[in-house]
N, CA, C and O atoms as CSV, one atom per row, in Angstrom:
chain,resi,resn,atom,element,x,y,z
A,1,UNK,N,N,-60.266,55.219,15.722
A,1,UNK,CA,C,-59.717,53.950,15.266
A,1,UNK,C,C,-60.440,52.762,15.891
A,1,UNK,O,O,-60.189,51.585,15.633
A,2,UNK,N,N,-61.069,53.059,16.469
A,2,UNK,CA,C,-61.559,51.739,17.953
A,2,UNK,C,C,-62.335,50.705,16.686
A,2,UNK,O,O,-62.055,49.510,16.780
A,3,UNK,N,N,-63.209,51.085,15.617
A,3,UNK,CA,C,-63.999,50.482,15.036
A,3,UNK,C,C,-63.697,50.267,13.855
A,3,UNK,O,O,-64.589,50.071,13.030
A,4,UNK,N,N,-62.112,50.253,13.432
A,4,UNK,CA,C,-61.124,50.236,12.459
A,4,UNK,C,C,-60.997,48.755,12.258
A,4,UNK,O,O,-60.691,48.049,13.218
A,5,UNK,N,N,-61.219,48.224,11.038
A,5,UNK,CA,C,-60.842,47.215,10.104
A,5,UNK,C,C,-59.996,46.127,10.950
A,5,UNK,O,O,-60.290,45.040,11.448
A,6,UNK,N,N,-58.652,47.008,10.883
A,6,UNK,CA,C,-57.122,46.745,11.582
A,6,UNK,C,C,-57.301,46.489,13.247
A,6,UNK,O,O,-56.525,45.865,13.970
A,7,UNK,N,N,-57.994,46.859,13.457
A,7,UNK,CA,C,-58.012,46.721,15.322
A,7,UNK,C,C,-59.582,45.238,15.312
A,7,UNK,O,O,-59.871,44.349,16.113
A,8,UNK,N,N,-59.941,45.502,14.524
A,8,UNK,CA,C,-60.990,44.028,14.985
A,8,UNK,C,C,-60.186,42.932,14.077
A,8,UNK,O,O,-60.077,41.868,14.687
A,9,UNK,N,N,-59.780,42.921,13.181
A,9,UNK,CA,C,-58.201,41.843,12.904
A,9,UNK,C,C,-57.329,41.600,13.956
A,9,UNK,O,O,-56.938,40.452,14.165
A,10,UNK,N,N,-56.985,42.500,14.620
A,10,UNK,CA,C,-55.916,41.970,15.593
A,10,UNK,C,C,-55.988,41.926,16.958
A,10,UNK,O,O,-55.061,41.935,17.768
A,11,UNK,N,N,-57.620,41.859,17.215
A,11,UNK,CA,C,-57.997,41.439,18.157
A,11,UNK,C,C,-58.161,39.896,18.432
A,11,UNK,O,O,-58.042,39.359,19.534
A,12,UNK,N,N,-58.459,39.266,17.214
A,12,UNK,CA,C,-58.171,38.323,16.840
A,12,UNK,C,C,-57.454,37.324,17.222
A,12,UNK,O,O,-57.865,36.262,17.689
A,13,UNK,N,N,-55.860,37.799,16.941
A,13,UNK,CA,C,-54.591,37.619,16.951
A,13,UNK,C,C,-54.657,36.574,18.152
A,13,UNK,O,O,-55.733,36.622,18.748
A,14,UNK,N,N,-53.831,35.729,18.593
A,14,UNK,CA,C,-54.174,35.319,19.574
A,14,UNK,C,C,-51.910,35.885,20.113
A,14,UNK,O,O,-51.057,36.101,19.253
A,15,UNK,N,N,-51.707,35.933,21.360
A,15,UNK,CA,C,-50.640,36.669,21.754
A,15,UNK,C,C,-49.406,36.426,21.192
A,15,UNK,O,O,-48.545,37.305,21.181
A,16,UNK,N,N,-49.176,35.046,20.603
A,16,UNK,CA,C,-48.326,34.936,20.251
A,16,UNK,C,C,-48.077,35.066,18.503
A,16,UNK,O,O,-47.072,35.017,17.794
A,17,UNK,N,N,-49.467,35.244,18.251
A,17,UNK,CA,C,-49.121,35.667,16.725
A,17,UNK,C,C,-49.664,37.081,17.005
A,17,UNK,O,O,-50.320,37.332,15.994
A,18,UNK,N,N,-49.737,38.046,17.759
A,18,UNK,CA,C,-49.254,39.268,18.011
A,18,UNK,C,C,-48.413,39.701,17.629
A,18,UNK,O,O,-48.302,40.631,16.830
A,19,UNK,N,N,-47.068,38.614,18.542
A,19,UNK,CA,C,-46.229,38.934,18.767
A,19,UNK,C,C,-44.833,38.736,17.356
A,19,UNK,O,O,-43.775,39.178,16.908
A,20,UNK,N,N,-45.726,37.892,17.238
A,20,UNK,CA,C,-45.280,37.403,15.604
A,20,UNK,C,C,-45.562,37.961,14.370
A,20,UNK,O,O,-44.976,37.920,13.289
A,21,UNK,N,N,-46.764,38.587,14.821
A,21,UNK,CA,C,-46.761,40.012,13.728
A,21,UNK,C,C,-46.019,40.817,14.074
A,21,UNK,O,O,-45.265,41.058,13.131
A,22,UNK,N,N,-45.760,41.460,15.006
A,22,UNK,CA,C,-44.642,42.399,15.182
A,22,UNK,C,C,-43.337,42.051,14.898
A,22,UNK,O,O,-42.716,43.112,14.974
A,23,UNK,N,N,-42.477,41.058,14.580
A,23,UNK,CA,C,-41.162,40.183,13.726
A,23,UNK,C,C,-42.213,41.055,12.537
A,23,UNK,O,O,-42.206,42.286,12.548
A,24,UNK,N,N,-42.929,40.426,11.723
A,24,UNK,CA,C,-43.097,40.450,10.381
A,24,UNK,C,C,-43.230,41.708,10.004
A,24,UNK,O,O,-42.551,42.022,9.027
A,25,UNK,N,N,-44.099,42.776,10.620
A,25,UNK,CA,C,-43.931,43.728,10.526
A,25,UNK,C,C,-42.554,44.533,10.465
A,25,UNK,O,O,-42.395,45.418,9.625
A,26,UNK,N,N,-41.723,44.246,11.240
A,26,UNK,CA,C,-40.362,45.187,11.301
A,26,UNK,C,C,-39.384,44.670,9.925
A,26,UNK,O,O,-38.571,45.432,9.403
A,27,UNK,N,N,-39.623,43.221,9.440
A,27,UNK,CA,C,-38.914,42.397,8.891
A,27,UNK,C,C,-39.126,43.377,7.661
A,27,UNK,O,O,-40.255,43.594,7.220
A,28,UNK,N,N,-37.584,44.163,6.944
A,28,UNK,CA,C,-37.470,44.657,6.027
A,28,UNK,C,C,-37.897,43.810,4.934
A,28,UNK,O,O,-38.208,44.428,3.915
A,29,UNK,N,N,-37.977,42.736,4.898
A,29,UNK,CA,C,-38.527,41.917,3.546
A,29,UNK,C,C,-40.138,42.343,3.333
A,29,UNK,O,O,-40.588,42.885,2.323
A,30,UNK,N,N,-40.753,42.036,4.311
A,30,UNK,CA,C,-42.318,42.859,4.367
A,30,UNK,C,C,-42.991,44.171,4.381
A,30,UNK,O,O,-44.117,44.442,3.964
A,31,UNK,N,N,-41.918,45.112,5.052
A,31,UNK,CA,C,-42.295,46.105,5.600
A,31,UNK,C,C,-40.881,47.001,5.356
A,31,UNK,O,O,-39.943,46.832,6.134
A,32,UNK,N,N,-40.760,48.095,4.087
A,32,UNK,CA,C,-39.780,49.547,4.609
A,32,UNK,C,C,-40.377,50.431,5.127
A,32,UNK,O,O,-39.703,51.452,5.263
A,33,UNK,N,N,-41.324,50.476,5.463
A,33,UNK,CA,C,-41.892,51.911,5.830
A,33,UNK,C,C,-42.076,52.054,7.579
A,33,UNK,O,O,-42.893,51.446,8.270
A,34,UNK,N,N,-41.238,52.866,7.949
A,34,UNK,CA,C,-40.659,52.852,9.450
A,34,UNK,C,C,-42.044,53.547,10.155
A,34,UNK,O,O,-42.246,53.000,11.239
A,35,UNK,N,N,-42.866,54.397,9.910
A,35,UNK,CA,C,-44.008,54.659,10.533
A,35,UNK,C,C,-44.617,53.605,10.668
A,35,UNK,O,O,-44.657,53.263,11.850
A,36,UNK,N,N,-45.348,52.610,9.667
A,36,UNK,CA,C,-45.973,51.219,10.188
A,36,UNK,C,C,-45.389,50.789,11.413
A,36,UNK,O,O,-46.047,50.542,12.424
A,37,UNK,N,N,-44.095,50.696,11.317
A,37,UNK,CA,C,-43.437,50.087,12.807
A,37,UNK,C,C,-44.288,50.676,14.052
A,37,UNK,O,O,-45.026,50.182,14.904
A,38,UNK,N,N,-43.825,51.973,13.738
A,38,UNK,CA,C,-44.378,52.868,15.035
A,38,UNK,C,C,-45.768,52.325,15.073
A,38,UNK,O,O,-46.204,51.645,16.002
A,39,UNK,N,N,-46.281,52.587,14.256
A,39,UNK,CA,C,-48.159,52.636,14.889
A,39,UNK,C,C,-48.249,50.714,15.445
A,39,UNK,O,O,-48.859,50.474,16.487
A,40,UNK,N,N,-47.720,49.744,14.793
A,40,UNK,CA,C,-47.449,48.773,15.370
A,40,UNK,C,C,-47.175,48.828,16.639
A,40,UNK,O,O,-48.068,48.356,17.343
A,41,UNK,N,N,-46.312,49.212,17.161
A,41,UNK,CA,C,-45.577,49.582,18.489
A,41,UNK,C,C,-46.840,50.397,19.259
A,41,UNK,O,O,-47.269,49.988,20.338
A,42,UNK,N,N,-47.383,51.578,18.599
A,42,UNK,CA,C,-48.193,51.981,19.269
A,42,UNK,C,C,-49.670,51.225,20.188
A,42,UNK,O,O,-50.151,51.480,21.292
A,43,UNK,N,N,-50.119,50.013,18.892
A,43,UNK,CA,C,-51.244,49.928,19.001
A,43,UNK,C,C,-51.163,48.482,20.042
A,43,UNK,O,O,-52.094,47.793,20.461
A,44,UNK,N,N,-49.270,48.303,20.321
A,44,UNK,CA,C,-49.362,47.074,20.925
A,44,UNK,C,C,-49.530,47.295,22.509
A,44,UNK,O,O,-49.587,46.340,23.284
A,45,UNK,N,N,-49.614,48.804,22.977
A,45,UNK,CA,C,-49.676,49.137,24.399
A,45,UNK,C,C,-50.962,48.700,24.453
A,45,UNK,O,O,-51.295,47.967,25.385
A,46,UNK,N,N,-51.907,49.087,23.443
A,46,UNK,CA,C,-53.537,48.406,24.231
A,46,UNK,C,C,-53.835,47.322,23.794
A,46,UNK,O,O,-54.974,46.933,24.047
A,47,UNK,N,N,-53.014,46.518,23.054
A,47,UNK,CA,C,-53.463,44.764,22.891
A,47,UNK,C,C,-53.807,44.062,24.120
A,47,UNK,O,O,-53.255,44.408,25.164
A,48,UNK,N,N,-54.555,43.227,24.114
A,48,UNK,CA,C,-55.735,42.725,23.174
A,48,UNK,C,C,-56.755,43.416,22.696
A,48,UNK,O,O,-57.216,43.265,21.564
A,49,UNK,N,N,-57.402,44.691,24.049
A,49,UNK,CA,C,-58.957,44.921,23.905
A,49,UNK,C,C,-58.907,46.141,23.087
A,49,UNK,O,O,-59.876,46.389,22.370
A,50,UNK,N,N,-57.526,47.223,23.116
A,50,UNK,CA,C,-57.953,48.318,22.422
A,50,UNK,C,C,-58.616,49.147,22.304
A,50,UNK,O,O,-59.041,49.748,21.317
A,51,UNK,N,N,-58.805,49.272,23.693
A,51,UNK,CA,C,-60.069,50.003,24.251
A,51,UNK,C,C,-59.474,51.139,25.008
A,51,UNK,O,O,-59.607,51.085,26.230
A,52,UNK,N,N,-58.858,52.129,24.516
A,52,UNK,CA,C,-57.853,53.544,25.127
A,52,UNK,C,C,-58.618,54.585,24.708
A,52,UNK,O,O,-59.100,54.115,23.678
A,53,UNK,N,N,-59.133,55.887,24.835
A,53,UNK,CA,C,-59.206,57.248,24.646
A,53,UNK,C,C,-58.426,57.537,23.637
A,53,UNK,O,O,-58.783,58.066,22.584
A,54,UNK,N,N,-56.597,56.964,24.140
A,54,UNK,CA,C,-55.511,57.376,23.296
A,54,UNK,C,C,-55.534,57.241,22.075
A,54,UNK,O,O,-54.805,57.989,21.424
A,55,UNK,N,N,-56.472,56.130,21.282
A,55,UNK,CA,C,-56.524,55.614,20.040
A,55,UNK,C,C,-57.629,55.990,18.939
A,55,UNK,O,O,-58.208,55.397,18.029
A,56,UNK,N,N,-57.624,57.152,19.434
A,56,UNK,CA,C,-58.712,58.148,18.609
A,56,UNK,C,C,-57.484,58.577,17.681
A,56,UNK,O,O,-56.302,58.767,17.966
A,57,UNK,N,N,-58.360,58.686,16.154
A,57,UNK,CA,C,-56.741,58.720,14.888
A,57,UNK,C,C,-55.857,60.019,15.317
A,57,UNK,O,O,-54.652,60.172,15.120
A,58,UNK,N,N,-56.959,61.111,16.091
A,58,UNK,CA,C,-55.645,62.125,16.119
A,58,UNK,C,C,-54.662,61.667,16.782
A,58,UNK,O,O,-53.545,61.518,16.286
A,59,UNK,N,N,-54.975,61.372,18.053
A,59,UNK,CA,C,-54.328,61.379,19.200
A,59,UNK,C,C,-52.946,60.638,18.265
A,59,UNK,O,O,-51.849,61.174,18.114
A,60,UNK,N,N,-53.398,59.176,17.674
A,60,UNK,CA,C,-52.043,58.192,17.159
A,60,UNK,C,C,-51.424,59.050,15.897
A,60,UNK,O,O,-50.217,58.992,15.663
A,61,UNK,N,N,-52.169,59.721,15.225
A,61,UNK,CA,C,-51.671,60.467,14.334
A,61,UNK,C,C,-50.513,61.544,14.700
A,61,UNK,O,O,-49.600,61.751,13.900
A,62,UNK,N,N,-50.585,62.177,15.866
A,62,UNK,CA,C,-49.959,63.163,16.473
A,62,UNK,C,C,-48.319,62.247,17.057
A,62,UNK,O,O,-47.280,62.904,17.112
A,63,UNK,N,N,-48.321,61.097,17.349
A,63,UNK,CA,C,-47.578,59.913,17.875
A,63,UNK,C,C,-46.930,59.578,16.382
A,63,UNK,O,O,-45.711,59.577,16.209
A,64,UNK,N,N,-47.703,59.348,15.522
A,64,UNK,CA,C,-46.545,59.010,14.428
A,64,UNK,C,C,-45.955,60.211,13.933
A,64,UNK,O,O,-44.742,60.371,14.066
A,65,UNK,N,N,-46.734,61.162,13.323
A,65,UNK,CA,C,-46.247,62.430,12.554
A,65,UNK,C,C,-46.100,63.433,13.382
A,65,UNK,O,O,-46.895,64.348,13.161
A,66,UNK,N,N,-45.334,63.611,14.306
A,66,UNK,CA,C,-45.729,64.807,15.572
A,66,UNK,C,C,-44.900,66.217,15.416
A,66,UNK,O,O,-44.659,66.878,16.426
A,67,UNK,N,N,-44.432,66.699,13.993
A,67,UNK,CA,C,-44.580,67.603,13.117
A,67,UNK,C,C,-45.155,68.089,12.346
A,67,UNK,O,O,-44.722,69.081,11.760
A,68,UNK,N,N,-46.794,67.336,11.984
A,68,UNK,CA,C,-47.480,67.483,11.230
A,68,UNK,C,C,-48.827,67.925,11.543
A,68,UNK,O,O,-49.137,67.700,12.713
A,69,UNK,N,N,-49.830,68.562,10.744
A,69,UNK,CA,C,-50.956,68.972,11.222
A,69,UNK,C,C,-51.690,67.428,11.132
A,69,UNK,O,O,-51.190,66.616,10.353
A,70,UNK,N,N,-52.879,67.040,11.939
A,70,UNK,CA,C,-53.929,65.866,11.102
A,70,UNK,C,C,-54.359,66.081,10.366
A,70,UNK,O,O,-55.225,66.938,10.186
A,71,UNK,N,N,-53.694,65.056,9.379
A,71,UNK,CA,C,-54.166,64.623,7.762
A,71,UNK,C,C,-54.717,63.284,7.825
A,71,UNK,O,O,-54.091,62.234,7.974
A,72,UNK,N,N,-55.913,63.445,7.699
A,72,UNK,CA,C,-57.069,62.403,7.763
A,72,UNK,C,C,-56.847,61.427,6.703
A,72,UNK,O,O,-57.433,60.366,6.917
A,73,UNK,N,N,-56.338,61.463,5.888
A,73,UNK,CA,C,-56.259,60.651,4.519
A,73,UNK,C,C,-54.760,60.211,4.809
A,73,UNK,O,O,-54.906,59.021,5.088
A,74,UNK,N,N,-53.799,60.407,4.875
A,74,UNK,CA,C,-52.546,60.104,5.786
A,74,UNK,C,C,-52.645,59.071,6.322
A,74,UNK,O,O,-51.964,58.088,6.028
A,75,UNK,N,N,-53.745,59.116,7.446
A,75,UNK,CA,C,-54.195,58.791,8.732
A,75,UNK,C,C,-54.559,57.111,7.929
A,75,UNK,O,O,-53.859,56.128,8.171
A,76,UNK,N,N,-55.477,57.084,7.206
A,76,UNK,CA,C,-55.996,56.875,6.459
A,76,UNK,C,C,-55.259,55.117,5.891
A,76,UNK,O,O,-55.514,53.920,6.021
A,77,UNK,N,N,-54.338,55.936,5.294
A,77,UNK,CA,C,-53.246,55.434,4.200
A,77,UNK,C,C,-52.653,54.535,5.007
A,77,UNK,O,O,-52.599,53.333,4.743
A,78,UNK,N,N,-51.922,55.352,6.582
A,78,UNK,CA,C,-50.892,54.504,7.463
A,78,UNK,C,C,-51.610,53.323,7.849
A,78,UNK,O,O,-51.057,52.235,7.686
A,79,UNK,N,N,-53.238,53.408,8.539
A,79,UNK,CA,C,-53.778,52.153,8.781
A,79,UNK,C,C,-54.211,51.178,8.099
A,79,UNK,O,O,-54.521,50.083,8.571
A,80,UNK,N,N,-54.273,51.533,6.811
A,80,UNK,CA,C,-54.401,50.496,5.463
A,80,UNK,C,C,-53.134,49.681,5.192
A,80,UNK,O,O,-53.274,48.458,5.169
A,81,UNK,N,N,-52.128,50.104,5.019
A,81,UNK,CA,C,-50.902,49.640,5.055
A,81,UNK,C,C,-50.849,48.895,6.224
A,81,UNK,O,O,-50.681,47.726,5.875
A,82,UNK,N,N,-50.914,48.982,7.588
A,82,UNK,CA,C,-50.801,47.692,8.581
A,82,UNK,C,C,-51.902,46.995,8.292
A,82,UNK,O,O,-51.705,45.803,8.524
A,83,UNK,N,N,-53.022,47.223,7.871
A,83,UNK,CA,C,-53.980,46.291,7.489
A,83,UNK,C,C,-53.357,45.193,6.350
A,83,UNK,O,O,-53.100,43.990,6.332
A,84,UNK,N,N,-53.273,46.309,5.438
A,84,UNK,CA,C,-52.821,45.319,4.577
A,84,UNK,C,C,-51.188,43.802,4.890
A,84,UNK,O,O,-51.082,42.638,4.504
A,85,UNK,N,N,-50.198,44.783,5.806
A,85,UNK,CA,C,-49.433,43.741,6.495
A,85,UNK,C,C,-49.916,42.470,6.964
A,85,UNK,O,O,-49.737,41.343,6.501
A,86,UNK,N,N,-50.710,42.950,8.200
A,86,UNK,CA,C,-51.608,41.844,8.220
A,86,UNK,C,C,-52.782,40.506,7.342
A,86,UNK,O,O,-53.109,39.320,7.305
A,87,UNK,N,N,-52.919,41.370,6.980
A,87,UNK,CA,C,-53.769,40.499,5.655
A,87,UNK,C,C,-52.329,39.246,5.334
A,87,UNK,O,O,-52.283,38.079,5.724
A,88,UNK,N,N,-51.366,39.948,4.573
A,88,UNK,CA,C,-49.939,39.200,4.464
A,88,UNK,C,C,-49.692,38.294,5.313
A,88,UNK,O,O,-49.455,37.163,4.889
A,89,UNK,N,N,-49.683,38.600,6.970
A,89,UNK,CA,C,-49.160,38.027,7.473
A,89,UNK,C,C,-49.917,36.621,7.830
A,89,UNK,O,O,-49.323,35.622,8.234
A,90,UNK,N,N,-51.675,36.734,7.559
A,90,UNK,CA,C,-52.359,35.469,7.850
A,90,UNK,C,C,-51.928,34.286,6.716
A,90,UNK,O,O,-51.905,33.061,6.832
A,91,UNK,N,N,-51.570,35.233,5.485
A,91,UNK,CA,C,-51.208,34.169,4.420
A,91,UNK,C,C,-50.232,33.331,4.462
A,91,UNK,O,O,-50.149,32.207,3.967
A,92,UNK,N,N,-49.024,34.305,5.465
A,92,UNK,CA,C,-48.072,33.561,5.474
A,92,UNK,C,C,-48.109,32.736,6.243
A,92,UNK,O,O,-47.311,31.845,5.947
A,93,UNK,N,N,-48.782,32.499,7.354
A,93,UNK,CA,C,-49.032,31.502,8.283
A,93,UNK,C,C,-49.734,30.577,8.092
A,93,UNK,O,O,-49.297,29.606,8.709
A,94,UNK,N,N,-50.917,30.282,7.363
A,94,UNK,CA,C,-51.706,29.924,6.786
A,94,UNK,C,C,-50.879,29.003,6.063
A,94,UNK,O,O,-50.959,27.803,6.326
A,95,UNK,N,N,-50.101,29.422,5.191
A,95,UNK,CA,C,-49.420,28.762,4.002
A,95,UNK,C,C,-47.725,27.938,4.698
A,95,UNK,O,O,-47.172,26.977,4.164
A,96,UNK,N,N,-47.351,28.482,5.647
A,96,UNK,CA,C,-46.471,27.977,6.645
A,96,UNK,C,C,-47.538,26.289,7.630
A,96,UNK,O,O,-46.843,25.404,8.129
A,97,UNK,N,N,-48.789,26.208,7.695
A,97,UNK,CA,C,-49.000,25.260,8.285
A,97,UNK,C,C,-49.637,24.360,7.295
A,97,UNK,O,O,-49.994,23.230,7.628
C-alpha cells in the first residue's frame, strides 16, 4: 500500500482535515460500508508518514477481513472506495469555502 493512490492523498491532508476526514468517513450520509471505517481507523495509526511494514495490503487485509483468505481484488476494491471518499471529501471542502 505504501505507494497507493490513497496514502499519497492523505499525506497531504494536513491534521485537522485528517481528522475531518475521519467525521466524513464514518458519517452514514457518505459512507455505509463499515470496513472503510476500519481501514480508515487503521491507516490513521501511521498518519502522517505511513511508513509501517504493517501496511503491506496483506498485513491490512488480514485486519479488515480476518476470516478471509487475501483477495487481492477485494483488497483492491476496499482502497478505491476510501479513495474515492476522499476524492468526496476535497469537494466538499472545497465547495464549503
Amino acid at each position: 500500500m505504501h505507494n497507493s493512490k490513497v496514502l499519497n492523498l492523505l499525506k497531504t491532508f494536513t491534521k485537522d482535515e485528517f481528522r475531518e476526514f475521519g467525521l466524513f468517513v464514518e458519517s452514514p450520509f457518505y459512507n455505509r460500508e463499515s470496513v472503510i471505517i476500519r481501514l480508515y481507523k487503521i491507516l490513521k495509526e501511521y498518519y502522517p508518514e505511513f511508513e509501517s511494514i504493517s501496511l503491506q495490503k496483506k498485513s491490512v487485509f488480514s485486519k479488515l477481513y480476518p476470516h478471509k483468505h487475501y483477495n487481492d481484488a477485494l483488497m483492491r476494491n476496499t482502497i478505491s472506495d476510501l479513495l474515492s471518499l476522499a476524492e468526496k471529501y476535497l469537494k466538499y471542502i472545497q465547495s464549503a469555502s
